[in-house]
C-alpha positions in Angstrom: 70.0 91.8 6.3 67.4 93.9 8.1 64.1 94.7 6.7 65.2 98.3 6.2 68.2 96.9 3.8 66.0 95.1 2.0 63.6 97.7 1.1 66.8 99.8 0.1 68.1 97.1 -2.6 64.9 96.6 -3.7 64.3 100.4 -4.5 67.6 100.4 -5.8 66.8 97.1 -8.2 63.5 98.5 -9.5 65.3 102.2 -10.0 68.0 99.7 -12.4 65.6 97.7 -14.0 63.6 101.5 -15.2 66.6 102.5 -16.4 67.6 99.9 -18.7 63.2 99.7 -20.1 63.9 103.3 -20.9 67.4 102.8 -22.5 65.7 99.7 -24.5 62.6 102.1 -25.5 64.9 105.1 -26.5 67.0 102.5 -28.6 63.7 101.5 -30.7 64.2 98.0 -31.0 61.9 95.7 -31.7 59.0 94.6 -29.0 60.2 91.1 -29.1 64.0 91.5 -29.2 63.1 94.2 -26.3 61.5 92.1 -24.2 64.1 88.9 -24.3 66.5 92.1 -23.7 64.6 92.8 -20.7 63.8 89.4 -18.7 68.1 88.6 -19.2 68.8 91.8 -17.4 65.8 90.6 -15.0 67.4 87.9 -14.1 70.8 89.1 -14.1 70.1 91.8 -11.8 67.3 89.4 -9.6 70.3 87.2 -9.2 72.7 89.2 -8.0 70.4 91.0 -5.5 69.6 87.2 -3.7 73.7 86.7 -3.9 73.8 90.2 -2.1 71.3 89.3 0.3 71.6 86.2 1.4 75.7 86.5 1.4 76.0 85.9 5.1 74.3 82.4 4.6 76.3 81.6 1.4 79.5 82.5 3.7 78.1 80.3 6.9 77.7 77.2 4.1 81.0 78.0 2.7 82.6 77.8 6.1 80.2 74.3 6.5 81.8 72.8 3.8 85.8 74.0 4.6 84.8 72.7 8.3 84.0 69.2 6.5 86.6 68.9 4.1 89.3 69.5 7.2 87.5 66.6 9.6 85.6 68.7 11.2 88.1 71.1 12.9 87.9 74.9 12.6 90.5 77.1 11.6 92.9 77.6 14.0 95.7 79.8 12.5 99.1 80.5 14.9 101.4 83.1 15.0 104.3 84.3 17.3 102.6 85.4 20.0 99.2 85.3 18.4 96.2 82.6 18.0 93.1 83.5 15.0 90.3 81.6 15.4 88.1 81.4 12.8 84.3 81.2 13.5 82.6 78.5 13.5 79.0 78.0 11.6 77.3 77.9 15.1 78.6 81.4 15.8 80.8 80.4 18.5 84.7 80.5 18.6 85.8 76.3 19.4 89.7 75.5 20.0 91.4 72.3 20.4 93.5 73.2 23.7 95.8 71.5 25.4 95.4 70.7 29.2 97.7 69.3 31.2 98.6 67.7 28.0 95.5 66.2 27.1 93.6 67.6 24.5 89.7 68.8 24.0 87.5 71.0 22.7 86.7 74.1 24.2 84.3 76.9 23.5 86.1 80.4 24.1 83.3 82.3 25.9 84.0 85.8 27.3 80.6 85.8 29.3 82.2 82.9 31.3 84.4 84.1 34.7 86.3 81.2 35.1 87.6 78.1 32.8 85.1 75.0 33.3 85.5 71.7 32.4 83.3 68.7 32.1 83.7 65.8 34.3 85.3 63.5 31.9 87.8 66.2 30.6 89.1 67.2 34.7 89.6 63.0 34.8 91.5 62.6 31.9 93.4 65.4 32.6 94.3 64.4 36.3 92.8 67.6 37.8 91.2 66.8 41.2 88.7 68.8 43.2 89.9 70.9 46.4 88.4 70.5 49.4 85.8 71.9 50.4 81.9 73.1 49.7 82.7 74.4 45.4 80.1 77.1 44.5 77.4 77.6 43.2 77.8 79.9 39.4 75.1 81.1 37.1 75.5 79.9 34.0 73.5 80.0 30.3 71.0 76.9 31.8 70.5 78.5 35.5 72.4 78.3 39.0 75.1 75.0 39.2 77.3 73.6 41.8 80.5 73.7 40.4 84.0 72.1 42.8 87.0 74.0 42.4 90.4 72.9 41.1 93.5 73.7 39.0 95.2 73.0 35.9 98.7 73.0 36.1 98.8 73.9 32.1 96.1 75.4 29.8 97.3 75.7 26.1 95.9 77.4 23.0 98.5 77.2 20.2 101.6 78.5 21.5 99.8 80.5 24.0 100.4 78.5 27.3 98.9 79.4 30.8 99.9 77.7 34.2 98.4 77.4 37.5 94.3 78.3 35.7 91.5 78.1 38.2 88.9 75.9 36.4 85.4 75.0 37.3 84.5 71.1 37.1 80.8 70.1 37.4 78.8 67.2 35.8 76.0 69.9 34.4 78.6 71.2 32.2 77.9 67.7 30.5 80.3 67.9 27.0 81.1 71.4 27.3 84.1 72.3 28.5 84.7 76.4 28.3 87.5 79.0 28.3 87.0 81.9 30.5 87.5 85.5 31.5 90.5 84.0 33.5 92.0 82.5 30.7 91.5 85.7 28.8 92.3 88.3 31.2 96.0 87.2 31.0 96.6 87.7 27.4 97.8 91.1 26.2 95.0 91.3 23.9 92.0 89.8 22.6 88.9 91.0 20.1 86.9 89.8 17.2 87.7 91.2 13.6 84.8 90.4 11.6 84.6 86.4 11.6 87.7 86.0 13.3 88.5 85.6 17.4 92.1 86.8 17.8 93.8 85.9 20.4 96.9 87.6 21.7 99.8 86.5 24.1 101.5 89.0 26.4 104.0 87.7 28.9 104.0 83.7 29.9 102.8 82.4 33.5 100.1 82.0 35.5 96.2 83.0 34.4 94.6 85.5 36.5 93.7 84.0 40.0 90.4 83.5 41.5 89.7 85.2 44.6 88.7 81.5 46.5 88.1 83.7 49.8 85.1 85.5 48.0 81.1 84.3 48.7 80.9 80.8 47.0 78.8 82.9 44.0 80.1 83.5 40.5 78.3 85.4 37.7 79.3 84.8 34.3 77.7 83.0 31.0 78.8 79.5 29.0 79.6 76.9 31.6 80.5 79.3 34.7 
């Protein structure tokens, strides 16, 4: 909540809290009973404006503790044709996909041009480097070297990709990263209110990389 929102809600408090003095004074009761009458609808209304304005952080801790009770995985609900990813309390969308059917964790990152993958992710997956010099991609921490290669299958849910130019560079470190190429091929994808939804279109290969371009990609996340 913005500083403009608060003074709003506070206005809006202190307007309440007159009227309910002047309902209490109109009514004649006594000073005493009055003034216990007051503080409880103080503190009714004092509570109810913190819940109010600190409900995004309530919500974020909520989605802490759902996060924790279910192992640490995020909400990952799957329809036909359709993947909703819930957000986690970083801010970030994170899926378990599939690749080349071994499974990690990957950050969903629009600002990304191509899917990347750390070093111990392409090995375990059996995706080897092409030949040739890689390139060099801006990313979130500066300029990398990054060497090309290819999954033969990128999953999310049911939603399955083959033949996805990926990005493989020890700098990454943990991260591995879904990007633009991944999510130019659905037939959709947006974010309703906490929720990244993701949406299918017709099965087959991601959207290629031109490889002939100038060894320079622009893009956030990993690459």
């Amino acid at each position: 909540m913005n500083n403009g929102d608060q003074a709003i809600h506070i206005l809006y408090l202190l307007g309440v809290l007159v009227l309910v003095g002047s309902a209490l004074a109109v009514r004649r009761i006594p000073l005493a009973s009055g003034l216990k009458m007051f503080v409880g609808w103080v503190l009714i209304f004092g509570a109810a404006f913190v819940i109010f304005a600190m409900k995004d952080e309530f919500l974020a801790l909520g989605d802490r503790v759902l996060l924790a009770a279910r192992g640490g995985i995020d909400t990952v609900e799957s329809r036909p044709g359709e993947v909703r990813v819930r957000q986690a309390s970083d801010g970030h969308f994170w899926v378990d996909a599939e690749i080349n059917g071994e499974t990690a964790r990957f950050l969903v990152d629009s600002g990304a041009t191509t899917t990347s993958l750390s070093r111990e992710t392409a090995r375990r997956a059996g995706i080897e480097s092409a030949a040739g010099p890689g390139a060099i991609v801006q990313t979130a921490n500066g300029m990398v070297r990054v060497e090309r290669g290819r999954a033969e299958r990128l999953s999310v849910g049911p939603i399955e990709r083959r033949d996805v130019a990926v990005h493989v560079s020890d700098a990454f470190g943990n991260l591995n990263v879904i990007g633009m190429n991944f999510l130019s091929s659905l037939s959709g994808w947006s974010v309703e209110g906490r929720t990244l939804v993701l949406r299918s279109g017709p099965a087959g290969a991601a959207t290629p990389v031109d490889e002939s371009a100038p060894p320079m990609d622009e893009g956030g996340g990993a690459g």
